[in-house]
C-alpha positions in Angstrom: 87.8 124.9 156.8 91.1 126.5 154.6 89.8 126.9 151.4 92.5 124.9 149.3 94.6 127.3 147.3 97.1 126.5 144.7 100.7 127.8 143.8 100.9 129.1 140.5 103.9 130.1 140.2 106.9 131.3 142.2 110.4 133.2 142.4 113.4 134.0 144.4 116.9 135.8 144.1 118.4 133.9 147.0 122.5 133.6 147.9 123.9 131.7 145.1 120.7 130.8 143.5 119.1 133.6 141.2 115.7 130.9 140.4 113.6 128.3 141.7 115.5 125.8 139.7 118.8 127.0 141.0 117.9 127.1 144.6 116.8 123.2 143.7 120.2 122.4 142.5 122.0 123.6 145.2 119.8 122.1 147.3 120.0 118.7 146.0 123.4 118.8 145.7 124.4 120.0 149.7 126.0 123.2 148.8 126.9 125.4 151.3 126.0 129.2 149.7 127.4 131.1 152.8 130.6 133.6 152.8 131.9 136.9 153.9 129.7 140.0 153.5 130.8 141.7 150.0 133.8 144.0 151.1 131.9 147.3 150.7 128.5 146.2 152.1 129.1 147.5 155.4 130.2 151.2 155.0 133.5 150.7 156.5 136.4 148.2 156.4 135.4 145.3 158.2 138.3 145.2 160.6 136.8 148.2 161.8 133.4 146.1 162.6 134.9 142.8 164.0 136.3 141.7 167.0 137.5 137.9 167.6 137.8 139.1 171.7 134.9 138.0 173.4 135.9 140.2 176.6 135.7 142.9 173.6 133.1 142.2 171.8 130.4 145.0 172.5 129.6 147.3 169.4 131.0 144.6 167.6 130.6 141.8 165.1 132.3 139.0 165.9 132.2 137.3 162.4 131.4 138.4 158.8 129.9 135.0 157.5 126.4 135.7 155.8 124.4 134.7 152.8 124.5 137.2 150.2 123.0 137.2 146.8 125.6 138.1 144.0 125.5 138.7 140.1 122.1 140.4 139.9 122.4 142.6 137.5 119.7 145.1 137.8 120.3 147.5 135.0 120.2 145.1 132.6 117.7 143.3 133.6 115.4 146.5 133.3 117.2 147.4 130.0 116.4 144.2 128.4 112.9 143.9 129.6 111.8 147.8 131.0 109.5 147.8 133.9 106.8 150.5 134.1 109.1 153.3 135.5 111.7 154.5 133.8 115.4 152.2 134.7 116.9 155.7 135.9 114.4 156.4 138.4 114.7 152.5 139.9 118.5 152.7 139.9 118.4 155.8 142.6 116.5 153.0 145.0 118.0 150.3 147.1 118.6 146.8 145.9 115.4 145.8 148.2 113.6 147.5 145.7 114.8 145.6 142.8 114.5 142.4 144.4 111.2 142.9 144.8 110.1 144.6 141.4 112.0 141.6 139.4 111.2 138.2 141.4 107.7 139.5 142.3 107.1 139.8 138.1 108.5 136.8 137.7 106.2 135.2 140.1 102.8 136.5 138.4 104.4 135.9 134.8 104.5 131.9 135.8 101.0 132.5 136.8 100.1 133.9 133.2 100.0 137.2 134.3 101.1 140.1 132.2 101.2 142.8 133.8 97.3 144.5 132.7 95.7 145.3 135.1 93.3 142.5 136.9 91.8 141.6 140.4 95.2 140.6 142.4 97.3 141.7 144.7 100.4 141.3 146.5 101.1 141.3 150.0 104.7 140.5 151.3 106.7 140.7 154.0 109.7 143.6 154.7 112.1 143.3 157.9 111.8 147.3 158.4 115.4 147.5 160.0 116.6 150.7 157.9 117.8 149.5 154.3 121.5 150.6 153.8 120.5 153.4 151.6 117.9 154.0 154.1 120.8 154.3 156.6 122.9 156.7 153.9 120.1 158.7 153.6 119.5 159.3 157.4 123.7 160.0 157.3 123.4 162.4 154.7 120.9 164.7 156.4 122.2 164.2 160.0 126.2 164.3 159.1 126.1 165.7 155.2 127.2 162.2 154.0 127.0 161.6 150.2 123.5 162.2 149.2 120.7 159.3 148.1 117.1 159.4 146.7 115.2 160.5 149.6 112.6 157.9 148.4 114.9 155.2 150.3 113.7 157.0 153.4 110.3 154.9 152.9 111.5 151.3 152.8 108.9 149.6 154.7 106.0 150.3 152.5 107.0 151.6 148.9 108.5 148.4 147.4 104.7 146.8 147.7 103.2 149.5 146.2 105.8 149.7 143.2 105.3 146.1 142.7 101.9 146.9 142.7 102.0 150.0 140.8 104.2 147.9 137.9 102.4 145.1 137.6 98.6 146.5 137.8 97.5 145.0 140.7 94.5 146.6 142.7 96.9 146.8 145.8 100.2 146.0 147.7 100.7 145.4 151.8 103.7 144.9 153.1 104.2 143.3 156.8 106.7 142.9 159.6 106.5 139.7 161.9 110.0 139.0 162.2 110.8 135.9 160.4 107.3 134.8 160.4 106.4 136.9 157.5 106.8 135.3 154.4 104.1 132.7 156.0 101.8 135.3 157.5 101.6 137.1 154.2 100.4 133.7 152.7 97.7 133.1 154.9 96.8 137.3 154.1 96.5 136.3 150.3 94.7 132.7 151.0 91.9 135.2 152.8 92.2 137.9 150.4 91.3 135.0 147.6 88.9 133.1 150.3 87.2 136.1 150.4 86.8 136.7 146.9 88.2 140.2 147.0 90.9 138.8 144.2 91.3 136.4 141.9 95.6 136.4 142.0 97.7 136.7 145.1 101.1 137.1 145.1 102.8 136.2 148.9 106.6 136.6 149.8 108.8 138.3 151.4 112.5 140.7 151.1 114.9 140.6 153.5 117.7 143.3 152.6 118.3 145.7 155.6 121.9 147.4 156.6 123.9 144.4 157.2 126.0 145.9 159.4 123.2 146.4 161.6 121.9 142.8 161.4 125.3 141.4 162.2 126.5 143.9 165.2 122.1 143.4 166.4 122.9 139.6 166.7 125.9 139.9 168.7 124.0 141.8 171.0 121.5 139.4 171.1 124.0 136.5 171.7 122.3 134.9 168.7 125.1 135.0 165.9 127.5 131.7 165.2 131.0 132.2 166.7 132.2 129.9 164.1 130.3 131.4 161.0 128.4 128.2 160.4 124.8 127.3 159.9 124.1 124.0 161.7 120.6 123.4 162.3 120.0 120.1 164.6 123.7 119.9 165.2 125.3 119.0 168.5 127.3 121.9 168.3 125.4 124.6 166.9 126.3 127.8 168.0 123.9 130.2 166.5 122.3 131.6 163.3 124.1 133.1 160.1 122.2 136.3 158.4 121.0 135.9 154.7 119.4 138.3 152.3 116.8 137.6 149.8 113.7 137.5 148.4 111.1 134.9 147.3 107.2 135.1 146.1 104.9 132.7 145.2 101.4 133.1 143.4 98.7 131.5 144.2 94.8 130.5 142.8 92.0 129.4 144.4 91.9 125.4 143.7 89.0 125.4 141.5 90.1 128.6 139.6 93.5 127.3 138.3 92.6 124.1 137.5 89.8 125.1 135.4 91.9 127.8 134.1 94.3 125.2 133.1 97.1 126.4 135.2 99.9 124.4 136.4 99.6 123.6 139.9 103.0 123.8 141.4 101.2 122.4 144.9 97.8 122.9 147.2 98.1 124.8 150.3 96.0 123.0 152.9 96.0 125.2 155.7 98.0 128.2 158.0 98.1 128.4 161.7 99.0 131.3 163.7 99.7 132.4 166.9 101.9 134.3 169.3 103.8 134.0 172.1 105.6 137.4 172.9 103.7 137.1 176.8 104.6 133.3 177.5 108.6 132.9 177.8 109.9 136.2 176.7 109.5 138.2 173.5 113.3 136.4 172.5 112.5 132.8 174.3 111.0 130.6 172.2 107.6 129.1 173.6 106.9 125.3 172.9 103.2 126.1 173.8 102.6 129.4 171.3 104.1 127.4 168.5 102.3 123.9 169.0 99.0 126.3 168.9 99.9 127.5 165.2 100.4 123.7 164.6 97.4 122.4 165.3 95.6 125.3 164.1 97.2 124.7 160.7 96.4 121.4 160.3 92.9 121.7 162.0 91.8 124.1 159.0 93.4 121.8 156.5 91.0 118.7 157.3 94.4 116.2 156.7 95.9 113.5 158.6 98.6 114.4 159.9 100.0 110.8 159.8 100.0 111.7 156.0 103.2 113.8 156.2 106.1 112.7 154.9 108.3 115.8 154.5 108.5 119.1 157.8 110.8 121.9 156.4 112.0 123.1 159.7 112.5 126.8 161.0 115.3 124.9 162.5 118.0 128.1 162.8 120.9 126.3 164.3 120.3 128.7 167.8 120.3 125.5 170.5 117.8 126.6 172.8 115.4 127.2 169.3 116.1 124.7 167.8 115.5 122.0 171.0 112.3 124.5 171.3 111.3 123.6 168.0 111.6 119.8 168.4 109.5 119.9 171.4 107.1 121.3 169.7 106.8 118.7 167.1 106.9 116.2 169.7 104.0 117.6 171.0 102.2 117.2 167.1 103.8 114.1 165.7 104.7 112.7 168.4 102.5 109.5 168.7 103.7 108.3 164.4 105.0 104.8 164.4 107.4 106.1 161.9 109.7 108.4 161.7 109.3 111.8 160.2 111.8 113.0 158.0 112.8 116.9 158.5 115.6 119.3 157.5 116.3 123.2 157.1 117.2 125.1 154.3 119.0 127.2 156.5 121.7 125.0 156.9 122.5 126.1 152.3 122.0 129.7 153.3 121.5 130.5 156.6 118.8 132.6 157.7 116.6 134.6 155.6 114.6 136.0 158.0 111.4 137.7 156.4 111.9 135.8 153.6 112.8 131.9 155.5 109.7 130.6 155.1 108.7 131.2 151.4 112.0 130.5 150.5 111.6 127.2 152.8 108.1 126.4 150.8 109.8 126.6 146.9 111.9 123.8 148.5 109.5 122.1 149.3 107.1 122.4 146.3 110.7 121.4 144.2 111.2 118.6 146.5 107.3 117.5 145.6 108.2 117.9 142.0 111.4 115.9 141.8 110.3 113.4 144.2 113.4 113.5 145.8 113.5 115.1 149.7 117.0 116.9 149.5 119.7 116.8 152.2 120.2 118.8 155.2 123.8 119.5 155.6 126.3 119.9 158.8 124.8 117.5 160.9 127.4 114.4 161.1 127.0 114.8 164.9 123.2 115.7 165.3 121.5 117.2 168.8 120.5 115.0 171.2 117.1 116.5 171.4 116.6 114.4 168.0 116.7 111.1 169.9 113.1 112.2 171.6 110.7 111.8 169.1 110.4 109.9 166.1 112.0 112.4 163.5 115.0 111.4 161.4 117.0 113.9 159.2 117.9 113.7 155.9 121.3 114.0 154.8 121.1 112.5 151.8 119.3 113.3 149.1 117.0 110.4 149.1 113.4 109.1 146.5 110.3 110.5 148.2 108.0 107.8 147.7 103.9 107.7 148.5 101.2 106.1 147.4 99.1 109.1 147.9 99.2 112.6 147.2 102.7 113.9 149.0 101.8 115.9 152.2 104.7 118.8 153.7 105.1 121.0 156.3 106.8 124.7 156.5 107.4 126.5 160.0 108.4 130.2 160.5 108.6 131.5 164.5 109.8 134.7 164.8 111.8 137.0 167.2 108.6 138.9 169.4 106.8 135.4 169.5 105.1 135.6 165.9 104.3 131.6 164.9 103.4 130.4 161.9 102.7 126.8 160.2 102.0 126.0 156.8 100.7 122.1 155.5 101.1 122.2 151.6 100.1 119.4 149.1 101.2 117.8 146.5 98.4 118.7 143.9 97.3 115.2 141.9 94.5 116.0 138.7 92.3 112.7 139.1 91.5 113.7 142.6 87.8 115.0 143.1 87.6 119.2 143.5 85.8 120.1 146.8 83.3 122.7 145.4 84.8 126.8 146.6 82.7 128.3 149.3 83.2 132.0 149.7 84.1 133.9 153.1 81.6 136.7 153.5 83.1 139.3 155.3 80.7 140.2 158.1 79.7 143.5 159.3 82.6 144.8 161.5 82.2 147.1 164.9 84.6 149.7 166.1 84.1 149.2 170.1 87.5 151.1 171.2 89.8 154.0 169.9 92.5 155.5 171.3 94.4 158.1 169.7 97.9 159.6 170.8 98.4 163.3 168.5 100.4 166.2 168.6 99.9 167.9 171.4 99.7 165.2 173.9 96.7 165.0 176.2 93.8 162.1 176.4 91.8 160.6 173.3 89.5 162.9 174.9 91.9 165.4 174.7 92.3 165.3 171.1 88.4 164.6 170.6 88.0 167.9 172.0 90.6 169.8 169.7 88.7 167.9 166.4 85.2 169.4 167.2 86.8 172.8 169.0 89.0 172.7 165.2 92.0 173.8 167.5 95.5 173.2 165.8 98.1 171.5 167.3 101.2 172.8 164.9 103.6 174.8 166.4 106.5 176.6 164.7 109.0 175.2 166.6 107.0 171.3 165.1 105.1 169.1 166.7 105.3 166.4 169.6 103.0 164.2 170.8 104.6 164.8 174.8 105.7 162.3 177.2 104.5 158.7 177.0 103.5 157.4 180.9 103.7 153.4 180.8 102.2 151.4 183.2 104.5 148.5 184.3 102.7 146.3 186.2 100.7 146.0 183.0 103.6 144.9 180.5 106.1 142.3 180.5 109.2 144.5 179.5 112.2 144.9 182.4 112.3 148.6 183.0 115.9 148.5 181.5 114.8 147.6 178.2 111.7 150.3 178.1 114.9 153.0 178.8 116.5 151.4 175.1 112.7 151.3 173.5 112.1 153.3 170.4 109.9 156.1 171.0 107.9 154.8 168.2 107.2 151.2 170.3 106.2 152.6 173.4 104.0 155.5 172.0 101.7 152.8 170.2 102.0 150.1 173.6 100.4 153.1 174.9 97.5 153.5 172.8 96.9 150.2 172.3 96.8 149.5 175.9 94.0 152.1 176.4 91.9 151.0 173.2 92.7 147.2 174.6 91.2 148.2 177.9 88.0 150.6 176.6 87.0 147.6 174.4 85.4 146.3 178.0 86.2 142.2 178.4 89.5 140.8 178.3 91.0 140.2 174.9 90.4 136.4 174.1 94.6 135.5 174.0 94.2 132.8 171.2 91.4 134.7 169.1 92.6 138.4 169.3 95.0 140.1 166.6 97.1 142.8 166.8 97.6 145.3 162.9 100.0 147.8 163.9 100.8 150.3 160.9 104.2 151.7 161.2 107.5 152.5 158.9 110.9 151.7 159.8 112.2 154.7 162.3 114.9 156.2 161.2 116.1 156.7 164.7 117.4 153.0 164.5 120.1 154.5 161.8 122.2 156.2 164.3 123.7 152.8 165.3 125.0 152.5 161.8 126.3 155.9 162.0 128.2 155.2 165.2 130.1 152.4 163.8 131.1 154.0 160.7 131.9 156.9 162.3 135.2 155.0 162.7 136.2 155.1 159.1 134.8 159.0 158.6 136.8 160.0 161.4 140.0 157.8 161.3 143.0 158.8 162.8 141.5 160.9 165.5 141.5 160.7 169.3 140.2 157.4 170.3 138.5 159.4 173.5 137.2 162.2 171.2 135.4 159.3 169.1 134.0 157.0 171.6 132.7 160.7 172.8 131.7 161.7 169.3 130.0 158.2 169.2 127.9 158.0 172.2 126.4 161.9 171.6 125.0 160.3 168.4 123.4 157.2 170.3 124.6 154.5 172.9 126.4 151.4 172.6 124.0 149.0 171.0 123.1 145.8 173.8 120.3 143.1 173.9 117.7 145.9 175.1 117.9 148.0 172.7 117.8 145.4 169.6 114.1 144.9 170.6 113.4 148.2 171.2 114.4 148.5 167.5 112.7 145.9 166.0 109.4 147.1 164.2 107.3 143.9 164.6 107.3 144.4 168.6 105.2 147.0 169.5 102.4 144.4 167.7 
């Protein structure tokens, strides 16, 4: 069983809301937050980026339409109340950094924390798509672009450890599972706590990479809305919209925080997981991978699931998605003699990515406090697929009524199959506390390792060189040689291993050979794959290609697309997921 954990506190700095209570006022009142990426964001002048030519459209965006946090004032935020590092050594790091140091504080503050150090931790989630000073950085050295803090270079990774560093936490993880994360790092921090390795966890997520690069990687994908409109469940719905954000939440063990005294913001009853990157198609959603993270969730959370009254949807306005989605739920709630209510957050602010399904859960713990489910908006003509199963959606905001404790839902699936579910609770003081039972790590055996080095060779190979204590450094550097995939082994098209980062297929490699020395086949719905990487800064040519248009205006346009495709190709559907960093788990 989930040991029941309760939210302590929570955060965000979302497009147009800078707080919990301002996302909830939006919210209740069915604002849209979406609008046209901030005039400099992209490097070059946006013309330069769009097309509205479909026959036209490759190395293009075809719309601007985003959601974009505005008015945070960093500077004075750290002026008026100074983190641990000096302001002028935080100002020469990307705004992902600041999210993170300000909304995760504000998180653990709610929680009564105060920045001594004490048994917590935070784990959060980081889409490791280069950061746009990442991308400067990478332009600077490579093309002598204006210089950054080469401390940008390390995106993926450093912002936990800041946070963690400033607010005297024993540690800080980030994570990559597309826009599962948020979610996954929850059910990290509800085992960290389970286990009794801290006593304060701090889950979320940042979503802040090179938006030029999000918007032109959609495109590719097919995935971005023509029209620039976020309409999840709608007839019509013609894609996602991009957002930017971040959003944490703290959280207790049950029995800790209420004997502690703390306000319980809600009870988390149980996370499932799963993936389905080997079912459909590491893009196709699967119907089957995420009804496995459903009833794994509620499974662990010993509820009924005729008890929910409220499903925050991942719901991204894609059609295929969301119909995938729906399906799902059938499959779950299909047999309630009532109908469910559900709605998506994205349809505010688009998709956050990373950070979807926390923000999704503040919404829902606001909803809980209000008593009031809020609206879902652009749906005056909703899908078809809706008329399937008993599920209604709200578009008005509307009294959320129960005689018991109220009982919600928050789903994340991401791009390379990464599921996740989350049942929370509405948290009620007269109920009787189940007494804490703590998870014992056991003993753990390493039964496989595989190990690709410099100088390329076997594990064997580099076994050898260890005990021999032969170096592999070269003056010329070092290279780990040509990676041989096996094919008939993998479920990538040739075509799209060709537009594979080196970085991807280098650790398919290994992890192939460590999957098959561990002897039996890997149990599919019991095995997990940790993958410890940082964002490749090879992925930062594409943003150099399209601003080479603005360095280089006025020249040739055969000497540029030449200039252009020496630095790296035109950027299509392969090469998006040979980019993204939560593939090769």
């Amino acid at each position: 069983m989930f040991e029941p954990i309760a939210v302590v506190g929570r955060s965000c700095l979302l497009p147009g809301a800078s707080s919990p209570e301002e996302l909830w006022e939006a919210v209740a009142a069915g604002r849209d937050l979406l609008s046209d990426a901030p005039p400099e964001r992209w490097g070059l002048p946006r013309e330069l980026a769009l097309t509205d030519d479909p026959a036209h459209s490759r190395d293009r965006a075809w719309s601007a339409r985003g959601g974009y946090v505005s008015g945070f004032d960093f500077a004075a935020v750290a002026a008026q109340d100074p983190f641990r590092r000096p302001a002028e050594d935080l100002l020469a790091l990307d705004p992902l950094f600041h999210w993170v140091l300000h909304t995760g504080r504000q998180a653990l503050r709610m929680a009564g924390h105060d920045g001594s150090p004490a048994r917590a931790s935070v784990v959060m989630g980081n889409l490791s798509f280069p950061s746009s000073s990442m991308s400067r950085y990478a332009e600077h050295r490579w093309f002598g672009r204006p210089a950054v803090d080469p401390r940008n270079r390390f995106m993926s990774g450093l912002p936990a450890t800041l946070l963690a560093e400033d607010q005297g936490l024993v540690h800080g993880t980030a994570l990559d599972a597309a826009c599962a994360s948020s979610l996954i790092a929850v059910d990290h921090a509800a085992t960290a706590l389970a286990s009794r390795r801290v006593d304060l966890a701090l889950a979320g997520a940042v979503c802040r990479s090179d938006d030029l690069f999000i918007h032109v990687g959609f495109c590719a994908l097919d995935a971005m809305s023509r029209t620039g409109r976020s309409r999840p469940f709608h007839r019509g719905a013609d894609g996602l919209v991009p957002a930017e954000g971040a959003a944490f939440v703290a959280l207790k063990r049950l029995d800790d925080a209420v004997a502690a005294g703390d306000r319980v913001l809600g009870v988390i009853r149980g996370v499932g997981l799963s993936n389905d990157g080997r079912g459909r198609g590491l893009l196709a959603p699967d119907a089957s991978g995420q009804v496995r993270a459903l009833r794994s969730a509620w499974a662990s959370s010993g509820l009924d699931p005729a008890r929910l009254s409220l499903a925050e949807c991942h719901a991204t306005g894609t059609p295929v998605g969301d119909a995938t989605e729906l399906e799902t739920m059938r499959a779950m709630f299909g047999d309630r003699s009532d109908a469910l209510p559900i709605g998506s957050l994205k349809s505010n602010l688009g998709h956050l990515i990373t950070t979807a399904g926390a923000a999704g859960l503040i919404k829902v713990l606001s909803a809980m406090e209000h008593g009031i489910r809020p609206p879902t908006l652009h749906v005056e003509d909703p899908s078809p697929a809706l008329a399937k199963g008993p599920f209604r959606l709200v578009t008005e905001a509307e009294p959320w009524t129960s005689n018991e404790p109220r009982v919600a839902t928050v789903s994340a699936f991401g791009f390379g199959g990464n599921n996740a579910h989350l049942v929370v609770e509405e948290h009620h003081t007269e109920r009787k506390l189940h007494a804490s039972v703590a998870v014992r790590p056991e003993p753990l055996a390493v039964v496989a390792v595989a190990v690709r080095a410099p100088g390329g060779g076997t594990t064997l190979d580099f076994a050898a060189d260890l005990a021999a204590g032969t170096s592999q450094v070269r003056a010329d550097g070092v290279s780990v040689g040509p990676v041989t995939l096996h094919l008939e082994k993998l479920r990538f098209p040739p075509r799209d291993l060709e537009q594979t980062l080196a970085q991807q297929t280098l650790l398919l490699d290994a992890a192939m050979e460590a999957a098959e020395a561990a002897g039996a086949p890997l149990p599919k719905d019991r095995t997990a794959v940790l993958v410890g990487c940082q964002s490749d800064p090879e992925v930062c040519r594409y943003g150099a290609r399209w601003r080479m248009r603005a360095w280089h205006a006025g020249r040739d346009e055969a000497w540029l697309r030449a200039a252009q495709d020496a630095v790296v190709p035109v950027l299509e559907s392969p090469g998006v997921v040979g980019n993204m960093p939560n593939i090769p788990a």
